[in-house]
ZAMARGU-4260 file (C-alpha; in steps of 0.2 Angstrom, whole numbers, plus 5000, padded with zeros to 4 digits):
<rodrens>
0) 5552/5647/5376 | 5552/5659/5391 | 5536/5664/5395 | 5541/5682/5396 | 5542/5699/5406
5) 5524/5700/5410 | 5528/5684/5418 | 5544/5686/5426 | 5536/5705/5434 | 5520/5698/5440
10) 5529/5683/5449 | 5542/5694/5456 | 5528/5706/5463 | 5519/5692/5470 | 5531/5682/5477
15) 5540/5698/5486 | 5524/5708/5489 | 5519/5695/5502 | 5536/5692/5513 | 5535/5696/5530
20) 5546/5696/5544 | 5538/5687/5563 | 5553/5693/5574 | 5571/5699/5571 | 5580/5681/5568
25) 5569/5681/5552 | 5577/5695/5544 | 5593/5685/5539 | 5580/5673/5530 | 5572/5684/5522
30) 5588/5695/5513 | 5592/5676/5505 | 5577/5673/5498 | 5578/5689/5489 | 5593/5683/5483
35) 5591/5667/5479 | 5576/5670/5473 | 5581/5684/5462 | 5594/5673/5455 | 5580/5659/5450
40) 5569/5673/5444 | 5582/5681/5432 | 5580/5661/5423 | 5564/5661/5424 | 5559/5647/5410
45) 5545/5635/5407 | 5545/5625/5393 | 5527/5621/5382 | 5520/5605/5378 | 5506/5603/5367
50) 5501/5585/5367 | 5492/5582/5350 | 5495/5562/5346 | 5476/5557/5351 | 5466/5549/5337
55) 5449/5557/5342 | 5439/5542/5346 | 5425/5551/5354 | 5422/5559/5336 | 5421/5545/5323
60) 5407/5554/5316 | 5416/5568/5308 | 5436/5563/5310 | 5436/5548/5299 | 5458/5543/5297
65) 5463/5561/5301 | 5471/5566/5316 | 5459/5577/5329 | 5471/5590/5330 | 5467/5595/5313
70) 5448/5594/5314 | 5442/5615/5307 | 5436/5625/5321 | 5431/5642/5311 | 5444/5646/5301
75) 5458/5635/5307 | 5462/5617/5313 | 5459/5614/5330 | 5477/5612/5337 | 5479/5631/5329
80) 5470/5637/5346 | 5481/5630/5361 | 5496/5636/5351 | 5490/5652/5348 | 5487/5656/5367
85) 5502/5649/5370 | 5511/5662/5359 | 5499/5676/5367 | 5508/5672/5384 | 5525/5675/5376
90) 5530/5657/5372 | 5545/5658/5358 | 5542/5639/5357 | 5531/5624/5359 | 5534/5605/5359
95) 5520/5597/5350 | 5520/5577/5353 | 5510/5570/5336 | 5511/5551/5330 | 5524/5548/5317
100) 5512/5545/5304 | 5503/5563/5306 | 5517/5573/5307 | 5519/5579/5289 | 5499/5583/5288
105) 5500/5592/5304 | 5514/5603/5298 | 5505/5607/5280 | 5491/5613/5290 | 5499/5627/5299
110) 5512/5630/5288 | 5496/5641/5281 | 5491/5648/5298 | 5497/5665/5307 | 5508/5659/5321
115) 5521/5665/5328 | 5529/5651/5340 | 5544/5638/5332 | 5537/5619/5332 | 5546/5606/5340
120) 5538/5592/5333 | 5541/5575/5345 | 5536/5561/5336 | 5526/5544/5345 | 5524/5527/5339
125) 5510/5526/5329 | 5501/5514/5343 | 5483/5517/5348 | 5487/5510/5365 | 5500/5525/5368
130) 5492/5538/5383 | 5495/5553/5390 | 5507/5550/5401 | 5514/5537/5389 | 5516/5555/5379
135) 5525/5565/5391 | 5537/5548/5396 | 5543/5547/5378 | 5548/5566/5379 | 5555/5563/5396
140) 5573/5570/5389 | 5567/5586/5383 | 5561/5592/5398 | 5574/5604/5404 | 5562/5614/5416
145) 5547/5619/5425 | 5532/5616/5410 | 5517/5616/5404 | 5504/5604/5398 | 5492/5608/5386
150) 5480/5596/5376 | 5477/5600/5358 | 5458/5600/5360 | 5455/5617/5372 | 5449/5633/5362
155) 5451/5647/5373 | 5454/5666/5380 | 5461/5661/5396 | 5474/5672/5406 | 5486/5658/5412
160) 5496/5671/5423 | 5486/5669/5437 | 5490/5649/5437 | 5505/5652/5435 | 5509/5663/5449
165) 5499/5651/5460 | 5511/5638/5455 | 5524/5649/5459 | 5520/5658/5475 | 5516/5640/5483
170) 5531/5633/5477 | 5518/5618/5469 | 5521/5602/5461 | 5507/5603/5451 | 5493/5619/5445
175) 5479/5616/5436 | 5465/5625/5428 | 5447/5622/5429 | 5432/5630/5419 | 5413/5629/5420
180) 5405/5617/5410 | 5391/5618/5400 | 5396/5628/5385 | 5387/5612/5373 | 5372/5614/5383
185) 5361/5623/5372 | 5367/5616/5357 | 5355/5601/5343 | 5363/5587/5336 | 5359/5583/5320
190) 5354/5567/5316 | 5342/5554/5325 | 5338/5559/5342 | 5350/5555/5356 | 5353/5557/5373
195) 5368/5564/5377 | 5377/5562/5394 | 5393/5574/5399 | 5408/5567/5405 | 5408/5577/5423
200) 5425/5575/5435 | 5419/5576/5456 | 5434/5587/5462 | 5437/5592/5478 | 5446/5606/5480
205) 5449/5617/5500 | 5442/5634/5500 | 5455/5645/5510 | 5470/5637/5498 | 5464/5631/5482
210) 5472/5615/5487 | 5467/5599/5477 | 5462/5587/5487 | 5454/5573/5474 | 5448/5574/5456
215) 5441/5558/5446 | 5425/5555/5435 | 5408/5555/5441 | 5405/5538/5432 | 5417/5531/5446
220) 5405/5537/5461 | 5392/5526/5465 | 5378/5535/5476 | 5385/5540/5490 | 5402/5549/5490
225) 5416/5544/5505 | 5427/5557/5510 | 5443/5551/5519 | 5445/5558/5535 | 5463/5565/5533
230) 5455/5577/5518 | 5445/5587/5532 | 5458/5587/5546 | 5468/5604/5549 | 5463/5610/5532
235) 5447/5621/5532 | 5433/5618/5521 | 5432/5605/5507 | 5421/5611/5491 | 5416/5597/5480
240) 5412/5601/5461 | 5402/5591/5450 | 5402/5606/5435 | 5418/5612/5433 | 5428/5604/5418
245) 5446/5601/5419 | 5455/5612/5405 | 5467/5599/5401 | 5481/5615/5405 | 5494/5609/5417
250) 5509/5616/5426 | 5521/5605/5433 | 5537/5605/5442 | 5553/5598/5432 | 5555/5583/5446
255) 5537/5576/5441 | 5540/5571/5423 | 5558/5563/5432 | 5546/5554/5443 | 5534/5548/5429
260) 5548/5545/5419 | 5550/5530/5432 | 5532/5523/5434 | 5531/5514/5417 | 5514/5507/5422
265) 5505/5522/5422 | 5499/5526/5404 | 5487/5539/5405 | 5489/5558/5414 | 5473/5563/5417
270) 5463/5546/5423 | 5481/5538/5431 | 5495/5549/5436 | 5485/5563/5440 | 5476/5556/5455
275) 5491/5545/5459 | 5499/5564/5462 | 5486/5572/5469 | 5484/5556/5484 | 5507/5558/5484
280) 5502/5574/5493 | 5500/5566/5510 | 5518/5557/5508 | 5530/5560/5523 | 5549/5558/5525
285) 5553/5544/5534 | 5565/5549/5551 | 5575/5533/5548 | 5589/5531/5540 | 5584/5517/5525
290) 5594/5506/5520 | 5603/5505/5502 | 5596/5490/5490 | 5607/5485/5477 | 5600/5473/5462
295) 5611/5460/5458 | 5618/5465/5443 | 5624/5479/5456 | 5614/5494/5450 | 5609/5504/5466
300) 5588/5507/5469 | 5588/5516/5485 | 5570/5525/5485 | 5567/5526/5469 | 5549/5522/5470
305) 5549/5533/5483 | 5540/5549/5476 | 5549/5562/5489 | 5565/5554/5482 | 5562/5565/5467
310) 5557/5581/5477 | 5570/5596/5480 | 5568/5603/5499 | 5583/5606/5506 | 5585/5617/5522
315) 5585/5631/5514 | 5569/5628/5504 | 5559/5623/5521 | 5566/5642/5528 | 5561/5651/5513
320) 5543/5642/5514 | 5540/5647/5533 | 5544/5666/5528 | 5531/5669/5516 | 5514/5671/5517
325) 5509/5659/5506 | 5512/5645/5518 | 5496/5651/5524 | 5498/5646/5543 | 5503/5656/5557
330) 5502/5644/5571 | 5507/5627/5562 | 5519/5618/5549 | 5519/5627/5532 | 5508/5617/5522
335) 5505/5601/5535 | 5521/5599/5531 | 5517/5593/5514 | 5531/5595/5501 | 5520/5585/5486
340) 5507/5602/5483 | 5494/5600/5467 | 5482/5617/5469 | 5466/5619/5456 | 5464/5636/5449
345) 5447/5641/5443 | 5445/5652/5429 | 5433/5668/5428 | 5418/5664/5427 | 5416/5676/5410
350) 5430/5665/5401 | 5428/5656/5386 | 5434/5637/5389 | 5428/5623/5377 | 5436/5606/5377
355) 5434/5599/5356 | 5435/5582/5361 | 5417/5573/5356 | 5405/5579/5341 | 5393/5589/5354
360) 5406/5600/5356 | 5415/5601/5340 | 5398/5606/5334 | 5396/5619/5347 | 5411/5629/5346
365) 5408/5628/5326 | 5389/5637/5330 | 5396/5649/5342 | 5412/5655/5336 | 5407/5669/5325
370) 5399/5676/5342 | 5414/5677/5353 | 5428/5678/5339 | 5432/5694/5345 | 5435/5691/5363
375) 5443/5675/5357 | 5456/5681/5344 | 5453/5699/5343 | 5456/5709/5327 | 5471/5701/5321
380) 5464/5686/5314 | 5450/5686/5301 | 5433/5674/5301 | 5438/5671/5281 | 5454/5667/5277
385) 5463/5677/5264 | 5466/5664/5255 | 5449/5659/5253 | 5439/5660/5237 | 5421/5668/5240
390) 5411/5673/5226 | 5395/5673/5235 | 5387/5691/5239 | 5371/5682/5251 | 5381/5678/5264
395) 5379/5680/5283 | 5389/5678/5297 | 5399/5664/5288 | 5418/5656/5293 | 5429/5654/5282
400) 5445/5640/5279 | 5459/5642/5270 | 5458/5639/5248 | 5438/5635/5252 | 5428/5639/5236
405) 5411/5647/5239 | 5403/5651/5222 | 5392/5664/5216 | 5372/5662/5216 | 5373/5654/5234
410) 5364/5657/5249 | 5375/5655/5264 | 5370/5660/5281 | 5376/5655/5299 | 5388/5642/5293
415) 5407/5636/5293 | 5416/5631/5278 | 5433/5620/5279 | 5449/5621/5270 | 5449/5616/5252
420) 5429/5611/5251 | 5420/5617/5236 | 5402/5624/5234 | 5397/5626/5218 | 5382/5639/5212
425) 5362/5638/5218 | 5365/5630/5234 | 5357/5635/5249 | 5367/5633/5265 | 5361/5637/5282
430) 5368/5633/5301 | 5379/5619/5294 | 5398/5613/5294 | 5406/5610/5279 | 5420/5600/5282
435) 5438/5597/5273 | 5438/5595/5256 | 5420/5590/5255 | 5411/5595/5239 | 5394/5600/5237
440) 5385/5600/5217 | 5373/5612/5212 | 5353/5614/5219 | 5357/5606/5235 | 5346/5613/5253
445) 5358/5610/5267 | 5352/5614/5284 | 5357/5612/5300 | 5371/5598/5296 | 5388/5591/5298
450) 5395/5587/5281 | 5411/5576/5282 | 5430/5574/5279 | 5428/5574/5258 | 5411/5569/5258
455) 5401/5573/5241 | 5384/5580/5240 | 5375/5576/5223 | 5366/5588/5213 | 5347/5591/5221
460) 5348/5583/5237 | 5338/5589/5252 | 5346/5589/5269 | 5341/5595/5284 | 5346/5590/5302
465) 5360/5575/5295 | 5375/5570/5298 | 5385/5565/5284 | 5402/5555/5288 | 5418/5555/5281
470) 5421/5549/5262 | 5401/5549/5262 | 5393/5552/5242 | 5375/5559/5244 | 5367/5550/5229
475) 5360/5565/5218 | 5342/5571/5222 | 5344/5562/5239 | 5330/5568/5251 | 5334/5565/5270
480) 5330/5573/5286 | 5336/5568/5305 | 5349/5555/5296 | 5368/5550/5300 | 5373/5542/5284
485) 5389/5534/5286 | 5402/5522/5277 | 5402/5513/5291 | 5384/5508/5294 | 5371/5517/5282
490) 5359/5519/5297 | 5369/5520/5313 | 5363/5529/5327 | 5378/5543/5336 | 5385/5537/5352
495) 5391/5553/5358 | 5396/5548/5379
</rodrens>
């Protein structure tokens, strides 16, 4: 659970590095915050949580009943990723919130994996109406900590050190990460001809401090975009980005999930409470004494709505804040006198950040993985599991799940094949998925396709550019071209935005 020395050094070195002294009456100040803040350091600990309870609805196409977490990306289930970088930043162990219903599938599925980080699985209502934040409220008394937020969905080779120092050396309520968009933008979708239109977040972010100064979805904008005057006063210039996509990787103090813990009408993180917390930053202590409130059954409510009720910043904190650098003003207030702080932290530009949360993209990390595996995972974890069965000597640059069987007299090129799926002898596949326990019969052309949760190709069919959905059975000798066959609808055309 502790994220480590790598950590606890850097922070140390950034956070002492940049202490300075502006006359003699600070040096008193600054020998207790090396104290103080030697003590904090020695207990350095953020807790993980991976929140993985979503049912994928962006991704009926391909997900079927299963949980999104467990949609294959290369070689392993999807929700294998977030952990993996977890454990690559010295996390020991990881909350992982599932619904009930999913935990026991979730669990087989990296029971066969290489990890090396101990599961806490917190289990949710099985409720399709249960966000986010809903998530992290449920959880609310296993937060001991400083922690992060991470979604299932996020393949990535990230350093998060530098987010986390940023949240450490401004003393922040909140950090989060933000990557350049576009990574699906080259990529063909099978099946009829759509348009597809990305999700895109307008965030506002001011140069000189990274600090976050709005963030919600460009659907939400009409023409013209009104920037509130208070944004621009005494704090530099504002940036506003309209391609840079939100990670979903979050770092947030201990006191936030307390606060969260109280606003029971907020439901989801990202769309409610994240904007709620980002617009707190502007909240001031009051100079009056406010009264107490008592309910009538006698229970006391004094500020509890108050979101700077929740907020540490005692005497001692404000001295320590106008000693370091990081306050980032010479002449005025530390930080407007802000104690609510959310910053944005953009990743290199050369960083490999995908989020798997709608079929464009589950498709895209799929046709690009063999390419970047390396910088991804390195040499440690292999493109063809060994527990897959490969019998095939025509292969090229082909994934591999776990107890896949590819048999001999196949041509498979440019192609990813999922856990337990079968493809038996004189098949031809090319640029496709193979999903999950899908089964494909002998003389079948496959090109360019997404072949579903146990979906059954016949003997002698003809696909090229389809999609095949879940529990889909290709009737033998079946010739179809720029197709989504579906359970659902035989003809339905993908809705993908």
């Amino acid at each position: 659970m502790a994220l480590g020395r790598q950590c606890w050094l850097t922070s140390i070195a950034a956070r002492t590095a940049v202490l300075r002294f502006r006359c003699c009456s600070r040096v008193l100040a600054y020998l207790n915050y090396i104290i103080i803040f030697s003590i904090k350091m020695s207990s350095c600990e953020f807790q993980a949580v991976v929140l993985a309870a979503g049912r994928g609805t962006r991704l009926p196409e391909v997900l079927g009943d299963s949980p999104k977490c467990l949609l294959p990306v290369g070689p392993y289930p999807l929700i294998w990723y977030p952990l993996n970088m977890l454990s690559r930043h010295n996390f020991t162990e990881v909350i992982v919130v599932v619904q009930e219903q999913d935990k026991l599938e979730i669990q087989l599925s990296l029971e066969h994996t290489p990890l090396k980080v101990k599961i806490d699985y917190a289990t949710v209502p099985n409720d399709s109406d249960f966000g986010t934040a809903d998530s992290l409220r449920y959880i609310y008394d296993r937060i001991k900590s400083d922690f992060l937020v991470v979604s299932c969905d996020i393949v990535s080779n990230v350093s998060l050190y530098p987010l986390i120092n940023k949240f450490r050396a401004d003393d922040a309520s909140l950090a989060l990460l933000l990557f350049k968009s576009g990574f699906e933008s080259d990529v063909v979708m099978p099946g009829p001809k759509t348009k597809y239109k990305p999700e895109r977040d307008m965030i506002g972010i001011h140069t000189a401090t990274q600090r976050l100064a709005f963030i919600f979805a460009a659907s939400d904008c009409e023409d013209t975009l009104n920037i509130k005057r208070h944004l621009l006063k005494n704090k530099g210039q504002l940036d506003v980005y309209g391609r840079l996509l939100d990670a979903h990787i979050y770092v947030l103090k201990k006191w936030v999930i307390n606060y969260l813990h109280r606003k029971e009408q907020i439901s989801t993180f990202k769309g409610e409470f994240l904007p709620h917390l980002i617009r707190k930053q502007h909240a001031r202590r009051s100079t009056k004494i406010a009264p107490d409130t008592t309910s009538e059954l006698g229970v006391g409510t004094k500020h509890e709505d108050n979101i700077l009720h929740y907020v540490t910043h005692t005497a001692l904190d404000q001295k320590l804040t106008q000693t370091s650098l990081f306050n980032q003003s010479l002449s005025h207030i530390p930080y407007h006198g802000d104690v609510v702080r959310c910053f944005a932290v953009q990743a290199p530009k050369d960083a490999i950040g995908v989020r798997v949360n709608n079929t464009l993209s589950f498709l895209a990390i799929n046709r690009k993985l063999a390419g970047i595996w390396q910088e991804l995972c390195g040499d440690a974890h292999p493109l063809i599991s060994p527990g897959a069965v490969v019998k095939s000597t025509q292969t090229k640059d082909i994934i591999v799940a776990d107890n896949a069987k590819l048999s001999e007299k196949t041509s498979l090129n440019f192609s990813v094949f999922g856990p337990n799926c079968i493809v038996h002898p004189k098949n031809i596949v090319t640029n496709s998925i193979i999903m999950a326990n899908a089964i494909v019969e002998e003389g079948c052309n496959i090109n360019n396709c997404i072949i579903g949760y146990r979906a059954q190709i016949k003997s002698g069919s003809v696909l090229n550019n389809c999609l095949i959905g879940p529990n889909y059975v290709v009737e033998e000798g079946t010739k179809s071209q720029a197709l989504q066959l579906s359970n659902a609808d035989q003809y339905m055309e993908i809705d993908i935005q």
